[in-house]
mmCIF file of the N, C-alpha and C atoms, coordinates in Angstrom:
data_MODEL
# 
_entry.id   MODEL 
# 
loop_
_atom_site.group_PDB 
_atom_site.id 
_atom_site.type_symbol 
_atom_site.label_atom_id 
_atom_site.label_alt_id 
_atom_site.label_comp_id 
_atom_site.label_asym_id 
_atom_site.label_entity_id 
_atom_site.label_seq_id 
_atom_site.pdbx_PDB_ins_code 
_atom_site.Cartn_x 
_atom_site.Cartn_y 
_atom_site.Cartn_z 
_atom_site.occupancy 
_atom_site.B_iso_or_equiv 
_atom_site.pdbx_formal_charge 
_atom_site.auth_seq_id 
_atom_site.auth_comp_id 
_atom_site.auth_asym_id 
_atom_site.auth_atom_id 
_atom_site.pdbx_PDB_model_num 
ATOM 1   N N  . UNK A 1 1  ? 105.405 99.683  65.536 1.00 0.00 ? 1  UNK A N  1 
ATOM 2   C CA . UNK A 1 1  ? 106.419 100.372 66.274 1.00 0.00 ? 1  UNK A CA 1 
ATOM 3   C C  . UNK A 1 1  ? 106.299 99.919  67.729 1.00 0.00 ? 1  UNK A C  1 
ATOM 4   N N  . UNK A 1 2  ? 107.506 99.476  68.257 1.00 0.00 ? 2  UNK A N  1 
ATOM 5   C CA . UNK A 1 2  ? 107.632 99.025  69.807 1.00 0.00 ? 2  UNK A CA 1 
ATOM 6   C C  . UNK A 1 2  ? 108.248 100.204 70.401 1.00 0.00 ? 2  UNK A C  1 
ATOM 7   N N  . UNK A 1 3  ? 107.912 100.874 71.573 1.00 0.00 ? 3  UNK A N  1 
ATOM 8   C CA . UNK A 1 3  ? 108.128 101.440 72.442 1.00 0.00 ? 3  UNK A CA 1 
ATOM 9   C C  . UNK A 1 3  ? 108.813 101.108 74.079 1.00 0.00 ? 3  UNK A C  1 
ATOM 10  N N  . UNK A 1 4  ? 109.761 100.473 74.236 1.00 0.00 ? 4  UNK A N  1 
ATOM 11  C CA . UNK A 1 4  ? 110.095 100.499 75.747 1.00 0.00 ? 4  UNK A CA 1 
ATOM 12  C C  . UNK A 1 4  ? 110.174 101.230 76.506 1.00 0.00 ? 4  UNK A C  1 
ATOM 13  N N  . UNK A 1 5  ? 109.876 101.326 77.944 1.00 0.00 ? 5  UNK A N  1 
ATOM 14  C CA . UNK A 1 5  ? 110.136 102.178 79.036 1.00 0.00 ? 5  UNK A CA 1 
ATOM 15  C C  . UNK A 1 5  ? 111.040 101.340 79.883 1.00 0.00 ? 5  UNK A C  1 
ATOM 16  N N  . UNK A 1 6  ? 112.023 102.171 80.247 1.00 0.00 ? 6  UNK A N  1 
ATOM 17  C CA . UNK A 1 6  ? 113.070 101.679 81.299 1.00 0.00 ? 6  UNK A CA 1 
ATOM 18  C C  . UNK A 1 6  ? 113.463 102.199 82.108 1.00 0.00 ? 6  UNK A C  1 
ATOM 19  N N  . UNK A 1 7  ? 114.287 101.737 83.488 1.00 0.00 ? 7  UNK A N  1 
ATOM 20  C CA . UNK A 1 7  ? 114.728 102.583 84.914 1.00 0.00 ? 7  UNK A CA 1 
ATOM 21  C C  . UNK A 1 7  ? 116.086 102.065 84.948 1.00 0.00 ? 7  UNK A C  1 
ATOM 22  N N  . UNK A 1 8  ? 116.298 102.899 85.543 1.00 0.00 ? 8  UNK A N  1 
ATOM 23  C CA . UNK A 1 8  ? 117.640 102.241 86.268 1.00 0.00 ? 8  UNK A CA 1 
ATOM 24  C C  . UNK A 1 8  ? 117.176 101.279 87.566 1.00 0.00 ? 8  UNK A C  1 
ATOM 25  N N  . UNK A 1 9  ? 118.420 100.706 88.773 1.00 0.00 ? 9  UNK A N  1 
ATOM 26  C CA . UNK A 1 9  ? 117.951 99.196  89.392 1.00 0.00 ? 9  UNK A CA 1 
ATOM 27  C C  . UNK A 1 9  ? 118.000 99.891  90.734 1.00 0.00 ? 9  UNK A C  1 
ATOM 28  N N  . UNK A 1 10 ? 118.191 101.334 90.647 1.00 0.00 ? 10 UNK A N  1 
ATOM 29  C CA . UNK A 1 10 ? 117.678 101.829 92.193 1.00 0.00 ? 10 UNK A CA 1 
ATOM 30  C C  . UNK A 1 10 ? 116.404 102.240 92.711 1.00 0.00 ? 10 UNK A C  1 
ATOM 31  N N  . UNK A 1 11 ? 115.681 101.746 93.611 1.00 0.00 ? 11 UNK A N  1 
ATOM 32  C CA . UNK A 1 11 ? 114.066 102.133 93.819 1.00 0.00 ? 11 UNK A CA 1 
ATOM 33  C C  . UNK A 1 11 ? 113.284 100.182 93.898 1.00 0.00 ? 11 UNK A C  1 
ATOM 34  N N  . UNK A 1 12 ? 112.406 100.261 94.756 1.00 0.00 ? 12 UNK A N  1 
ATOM 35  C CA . UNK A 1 12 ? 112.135 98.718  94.320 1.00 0.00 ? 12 UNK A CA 1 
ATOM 36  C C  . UNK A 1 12 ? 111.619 99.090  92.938 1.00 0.00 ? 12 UNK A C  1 
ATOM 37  N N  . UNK A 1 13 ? 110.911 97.611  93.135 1.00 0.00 ? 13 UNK A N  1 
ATOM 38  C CA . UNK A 1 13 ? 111.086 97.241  91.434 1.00 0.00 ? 13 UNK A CA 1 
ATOM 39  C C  . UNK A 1 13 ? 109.305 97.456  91.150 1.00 0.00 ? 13 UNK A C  1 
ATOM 40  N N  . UNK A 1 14 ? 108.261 98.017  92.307 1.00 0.00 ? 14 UNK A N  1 
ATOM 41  C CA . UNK A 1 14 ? 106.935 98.309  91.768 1.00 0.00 ? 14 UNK A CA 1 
ATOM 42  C C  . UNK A 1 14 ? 106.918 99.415  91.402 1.00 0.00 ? 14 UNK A C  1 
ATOM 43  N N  . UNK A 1 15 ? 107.926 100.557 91.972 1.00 0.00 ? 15 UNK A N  1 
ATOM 44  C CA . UNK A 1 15 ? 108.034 102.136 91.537 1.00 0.00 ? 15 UNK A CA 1 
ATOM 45  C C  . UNK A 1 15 ? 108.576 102.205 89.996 1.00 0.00 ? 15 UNK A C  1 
ATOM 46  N N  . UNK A 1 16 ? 109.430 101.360 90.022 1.00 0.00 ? 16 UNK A N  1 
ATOM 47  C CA . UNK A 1 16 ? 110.217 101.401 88.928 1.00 0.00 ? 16 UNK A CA 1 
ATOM 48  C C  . UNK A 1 16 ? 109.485 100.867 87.155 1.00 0.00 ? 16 UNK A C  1 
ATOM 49  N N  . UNK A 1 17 ? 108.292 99.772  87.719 1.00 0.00 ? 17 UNK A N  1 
ATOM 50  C CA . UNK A 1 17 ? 107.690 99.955  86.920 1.00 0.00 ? 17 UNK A CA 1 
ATOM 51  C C  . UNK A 1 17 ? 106.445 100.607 86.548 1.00 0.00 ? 17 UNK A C  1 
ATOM 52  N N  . UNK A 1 18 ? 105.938 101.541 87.391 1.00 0.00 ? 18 UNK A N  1 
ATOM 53  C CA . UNK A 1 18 ? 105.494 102.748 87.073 1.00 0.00 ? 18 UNK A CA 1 
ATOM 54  C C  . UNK A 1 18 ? 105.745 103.554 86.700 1.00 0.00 ? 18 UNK A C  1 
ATOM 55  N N  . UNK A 1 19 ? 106.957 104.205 86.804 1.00 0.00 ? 19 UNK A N  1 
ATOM 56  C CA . UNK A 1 19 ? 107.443 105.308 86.222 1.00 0.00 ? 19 UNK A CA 1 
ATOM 57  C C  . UNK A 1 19 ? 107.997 104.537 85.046 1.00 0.00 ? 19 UNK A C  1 
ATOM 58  N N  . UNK A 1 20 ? 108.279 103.370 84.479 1.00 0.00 ? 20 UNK A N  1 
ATOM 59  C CA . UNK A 1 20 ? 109.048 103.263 83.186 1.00 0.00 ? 20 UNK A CA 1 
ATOM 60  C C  . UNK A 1 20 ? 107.350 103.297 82.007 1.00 0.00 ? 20 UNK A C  1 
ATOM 61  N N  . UNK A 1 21 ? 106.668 102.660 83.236 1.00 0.00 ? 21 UNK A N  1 
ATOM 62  C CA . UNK A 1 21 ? 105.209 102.834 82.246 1.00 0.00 ? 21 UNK A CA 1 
ATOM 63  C C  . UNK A 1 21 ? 104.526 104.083 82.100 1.00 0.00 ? 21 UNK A C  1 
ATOM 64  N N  . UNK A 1 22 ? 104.906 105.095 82.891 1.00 0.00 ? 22 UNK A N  1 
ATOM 65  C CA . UNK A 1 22 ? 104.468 106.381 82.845 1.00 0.00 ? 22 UNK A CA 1 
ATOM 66  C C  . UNK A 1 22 ? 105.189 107.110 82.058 1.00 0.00 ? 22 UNK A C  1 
ATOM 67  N N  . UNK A 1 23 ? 106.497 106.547 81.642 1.00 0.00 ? 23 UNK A N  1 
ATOM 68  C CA . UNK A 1 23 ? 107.544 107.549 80.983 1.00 0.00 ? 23 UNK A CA 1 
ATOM 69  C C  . UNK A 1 23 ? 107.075 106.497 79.135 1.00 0.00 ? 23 UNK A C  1 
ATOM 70  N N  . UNK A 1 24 ? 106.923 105.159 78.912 1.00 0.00 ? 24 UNK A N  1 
ATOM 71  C CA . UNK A 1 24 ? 106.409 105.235 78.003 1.00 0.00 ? 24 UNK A CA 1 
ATOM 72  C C  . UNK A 1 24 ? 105.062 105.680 77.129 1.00 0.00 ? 24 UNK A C  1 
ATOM 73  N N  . UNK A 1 25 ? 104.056 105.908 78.206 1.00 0.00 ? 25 UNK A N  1 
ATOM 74  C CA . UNK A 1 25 ? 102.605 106.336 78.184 1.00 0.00 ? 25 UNK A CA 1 
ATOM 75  C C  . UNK A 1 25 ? 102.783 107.816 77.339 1.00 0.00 ? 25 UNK A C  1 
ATOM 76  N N  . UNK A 1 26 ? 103.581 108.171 78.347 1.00 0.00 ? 26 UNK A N  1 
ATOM 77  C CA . UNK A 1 26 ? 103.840 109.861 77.619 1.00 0.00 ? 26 UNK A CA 1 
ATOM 78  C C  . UNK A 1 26 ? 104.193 110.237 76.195 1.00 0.00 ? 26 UNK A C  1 
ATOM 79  N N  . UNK A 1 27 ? 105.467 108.945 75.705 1.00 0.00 ? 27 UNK A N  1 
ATOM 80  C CA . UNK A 1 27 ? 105.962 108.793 74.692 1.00 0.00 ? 27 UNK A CA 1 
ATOM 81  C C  . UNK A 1 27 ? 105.021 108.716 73.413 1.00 0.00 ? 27 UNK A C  1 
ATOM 82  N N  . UNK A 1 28 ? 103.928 107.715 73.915 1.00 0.00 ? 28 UNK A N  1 
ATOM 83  C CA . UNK A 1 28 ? 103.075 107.188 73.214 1.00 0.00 ? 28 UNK A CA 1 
ATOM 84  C C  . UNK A 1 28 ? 101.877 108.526 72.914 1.00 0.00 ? 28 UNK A C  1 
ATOM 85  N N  . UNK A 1 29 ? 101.582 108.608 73.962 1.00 0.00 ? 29 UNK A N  1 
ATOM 86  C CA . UNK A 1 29 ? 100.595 110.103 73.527 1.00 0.00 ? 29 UNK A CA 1 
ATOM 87  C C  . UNK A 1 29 ? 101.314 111.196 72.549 1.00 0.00 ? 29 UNK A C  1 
ATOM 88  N N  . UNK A 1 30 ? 102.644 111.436 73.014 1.00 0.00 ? 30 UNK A N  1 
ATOM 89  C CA . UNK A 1 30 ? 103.163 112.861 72.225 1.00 0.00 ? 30 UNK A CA 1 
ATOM 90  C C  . UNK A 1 30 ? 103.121 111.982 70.713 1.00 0.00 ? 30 UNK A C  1 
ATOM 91  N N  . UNK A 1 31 ? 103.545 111.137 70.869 1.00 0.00 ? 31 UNK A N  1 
ATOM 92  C CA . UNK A 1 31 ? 103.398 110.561 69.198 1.00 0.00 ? 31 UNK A CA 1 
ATOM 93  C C  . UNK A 1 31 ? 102.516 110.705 68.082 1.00 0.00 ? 31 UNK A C  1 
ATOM 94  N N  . UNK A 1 32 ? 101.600 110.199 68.895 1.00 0.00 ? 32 UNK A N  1 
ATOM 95  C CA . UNK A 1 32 ? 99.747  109.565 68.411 1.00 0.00 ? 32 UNK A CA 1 
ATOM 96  C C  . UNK A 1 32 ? 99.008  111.556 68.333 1.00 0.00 ? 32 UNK A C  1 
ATOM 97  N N  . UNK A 1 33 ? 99.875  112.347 69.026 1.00 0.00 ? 33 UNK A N  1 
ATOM 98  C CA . UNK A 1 33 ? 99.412  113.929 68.763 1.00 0.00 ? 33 UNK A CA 1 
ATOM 99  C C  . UNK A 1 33 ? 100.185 114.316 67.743 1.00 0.00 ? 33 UNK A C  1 
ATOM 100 N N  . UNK A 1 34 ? 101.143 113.791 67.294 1.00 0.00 ? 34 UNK A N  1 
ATOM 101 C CA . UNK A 1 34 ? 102.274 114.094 65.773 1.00 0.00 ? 34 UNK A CA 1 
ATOM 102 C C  . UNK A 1 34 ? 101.440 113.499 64.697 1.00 0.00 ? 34 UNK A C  1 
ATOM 103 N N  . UNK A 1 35 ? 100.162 112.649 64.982 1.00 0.00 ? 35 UNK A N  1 
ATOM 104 C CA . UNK A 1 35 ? 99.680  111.661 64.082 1.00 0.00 ? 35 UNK A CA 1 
ATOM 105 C C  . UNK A 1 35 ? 100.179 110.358 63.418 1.00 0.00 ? 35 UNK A C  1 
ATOM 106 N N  . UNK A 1 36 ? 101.029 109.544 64.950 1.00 0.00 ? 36 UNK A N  1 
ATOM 107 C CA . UNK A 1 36 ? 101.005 108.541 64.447 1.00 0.00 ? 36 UNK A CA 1 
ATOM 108 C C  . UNK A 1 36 ? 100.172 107.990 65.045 1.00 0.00 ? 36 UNK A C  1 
ATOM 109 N N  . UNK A 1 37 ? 99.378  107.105 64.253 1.00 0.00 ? 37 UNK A N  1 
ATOM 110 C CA . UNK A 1 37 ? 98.063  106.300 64.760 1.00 0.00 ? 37 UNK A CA 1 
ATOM 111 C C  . UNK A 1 37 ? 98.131  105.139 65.902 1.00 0.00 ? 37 UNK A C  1 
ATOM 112 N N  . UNK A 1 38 ? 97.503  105.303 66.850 1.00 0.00 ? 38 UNK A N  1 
ATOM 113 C CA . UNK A 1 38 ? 97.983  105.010 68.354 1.00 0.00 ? 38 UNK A CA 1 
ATOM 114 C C  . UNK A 1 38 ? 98.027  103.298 68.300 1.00 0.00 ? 38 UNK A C  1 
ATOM 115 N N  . UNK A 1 39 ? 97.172  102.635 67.419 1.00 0.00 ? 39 UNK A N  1 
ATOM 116 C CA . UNK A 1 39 ? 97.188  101.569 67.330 1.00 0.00 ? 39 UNK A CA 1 
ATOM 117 C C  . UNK A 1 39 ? 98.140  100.928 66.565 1.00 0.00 ? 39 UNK A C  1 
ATOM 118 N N  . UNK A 1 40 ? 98.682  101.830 65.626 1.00 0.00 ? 40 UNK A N  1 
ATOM 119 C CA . UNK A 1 40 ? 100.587 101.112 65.456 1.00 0.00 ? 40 UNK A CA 1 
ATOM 120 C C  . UNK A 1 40 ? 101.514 101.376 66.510 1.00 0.00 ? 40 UNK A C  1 
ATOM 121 N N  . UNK A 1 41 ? 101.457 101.449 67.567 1.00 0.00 ? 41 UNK A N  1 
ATOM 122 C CA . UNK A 1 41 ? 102.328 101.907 68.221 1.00 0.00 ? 41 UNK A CA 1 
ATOM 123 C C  . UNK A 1 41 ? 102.183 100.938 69.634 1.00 0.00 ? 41 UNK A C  1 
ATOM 124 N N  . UNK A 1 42 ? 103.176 100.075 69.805 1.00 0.00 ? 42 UNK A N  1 
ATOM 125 C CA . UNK A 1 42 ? 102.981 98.841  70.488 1.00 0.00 ? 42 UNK A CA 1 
ATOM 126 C C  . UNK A 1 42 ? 104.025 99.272  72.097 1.00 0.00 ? 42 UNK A C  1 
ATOM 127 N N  . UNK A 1 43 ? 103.531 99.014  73.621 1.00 0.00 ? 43 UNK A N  1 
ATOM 128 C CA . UNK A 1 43 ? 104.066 99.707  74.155 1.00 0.00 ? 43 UNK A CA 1 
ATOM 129 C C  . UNK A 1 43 ? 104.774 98.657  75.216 1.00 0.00 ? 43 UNK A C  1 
ATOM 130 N N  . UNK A 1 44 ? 105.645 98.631  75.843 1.00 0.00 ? 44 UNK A N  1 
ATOM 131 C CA . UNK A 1 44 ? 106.406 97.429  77.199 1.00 0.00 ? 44 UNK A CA 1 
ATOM 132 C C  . UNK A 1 44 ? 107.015 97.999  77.990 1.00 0.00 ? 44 UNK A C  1 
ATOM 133 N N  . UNK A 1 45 ? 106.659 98.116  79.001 1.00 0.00 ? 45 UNK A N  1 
ATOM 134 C CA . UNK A 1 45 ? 107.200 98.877  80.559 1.00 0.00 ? 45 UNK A CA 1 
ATOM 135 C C  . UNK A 1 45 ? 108.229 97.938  81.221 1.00 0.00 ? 45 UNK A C  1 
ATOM 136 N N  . UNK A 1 46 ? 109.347 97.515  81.245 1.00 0.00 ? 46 UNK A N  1 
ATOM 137 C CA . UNK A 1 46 ? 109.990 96.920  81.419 1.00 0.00 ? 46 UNK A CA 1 
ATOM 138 C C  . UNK A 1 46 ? 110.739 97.071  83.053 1.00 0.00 ? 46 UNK A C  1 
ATOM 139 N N  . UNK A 1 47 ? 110.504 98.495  83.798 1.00 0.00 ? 47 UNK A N  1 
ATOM 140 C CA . UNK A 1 47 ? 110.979 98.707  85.037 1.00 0.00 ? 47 UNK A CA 1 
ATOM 141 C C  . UNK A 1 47 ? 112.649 98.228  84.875 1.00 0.00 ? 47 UNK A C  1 
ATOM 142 N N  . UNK A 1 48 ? 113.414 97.428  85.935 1.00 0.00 ? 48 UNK A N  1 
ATOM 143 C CA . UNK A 1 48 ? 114.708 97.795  86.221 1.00 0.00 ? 48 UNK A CA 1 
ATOM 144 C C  . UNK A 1 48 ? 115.129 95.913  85.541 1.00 0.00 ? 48 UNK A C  1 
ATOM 145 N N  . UNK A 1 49 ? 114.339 95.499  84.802 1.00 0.00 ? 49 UNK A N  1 
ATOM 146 C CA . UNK A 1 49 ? 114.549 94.238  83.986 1.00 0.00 ? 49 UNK A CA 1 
ATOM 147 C C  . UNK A 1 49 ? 115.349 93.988  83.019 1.00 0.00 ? 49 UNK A C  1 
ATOM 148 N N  . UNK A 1 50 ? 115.750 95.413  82.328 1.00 0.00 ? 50 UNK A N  1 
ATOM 149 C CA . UNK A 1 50 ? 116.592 95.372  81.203 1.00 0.00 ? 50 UNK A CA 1 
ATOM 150 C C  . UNK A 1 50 ? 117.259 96.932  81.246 1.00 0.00 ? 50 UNK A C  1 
ATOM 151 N N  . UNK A 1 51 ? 117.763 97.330  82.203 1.00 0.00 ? 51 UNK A N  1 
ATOM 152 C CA . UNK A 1 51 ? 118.310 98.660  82.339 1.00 0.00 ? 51 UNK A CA 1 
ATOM 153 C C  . UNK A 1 51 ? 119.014 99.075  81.409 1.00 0.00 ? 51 UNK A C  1 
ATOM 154 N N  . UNK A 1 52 ? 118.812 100.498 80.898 1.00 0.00 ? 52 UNK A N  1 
ATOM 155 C CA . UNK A 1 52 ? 119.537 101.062 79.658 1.00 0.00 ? 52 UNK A CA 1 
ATOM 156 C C  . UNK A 1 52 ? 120.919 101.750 80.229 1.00 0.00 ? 52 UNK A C  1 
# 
């Protein structure tokens, strides 16, 4: 399982990939506490590179 984190393209682009890596980090923990096993779970912080 791949996980992306993404921002929008306002904010530079070192904030932006912190918070897209902080907003997938989170993702990844609430998961791996549902019991999916943390090591299937593949993660990419992408910041304002591929905006959703």
């Amino acid at each position: 399982m791949r996980l992306e984190g993404h921002t929008d393209q306002i904010g530079d682009e070192a904030s932006n990939l912190k918070l897209s890596r902080d907003r997938v980090i989170i993702v990844k923990n609430y998961l791996s506490l549902k019991g999916v096993a943390s090591d299937r779970i593949e993660i990419a912080y992408l910041g304002s590179q591929r905006p959703v």
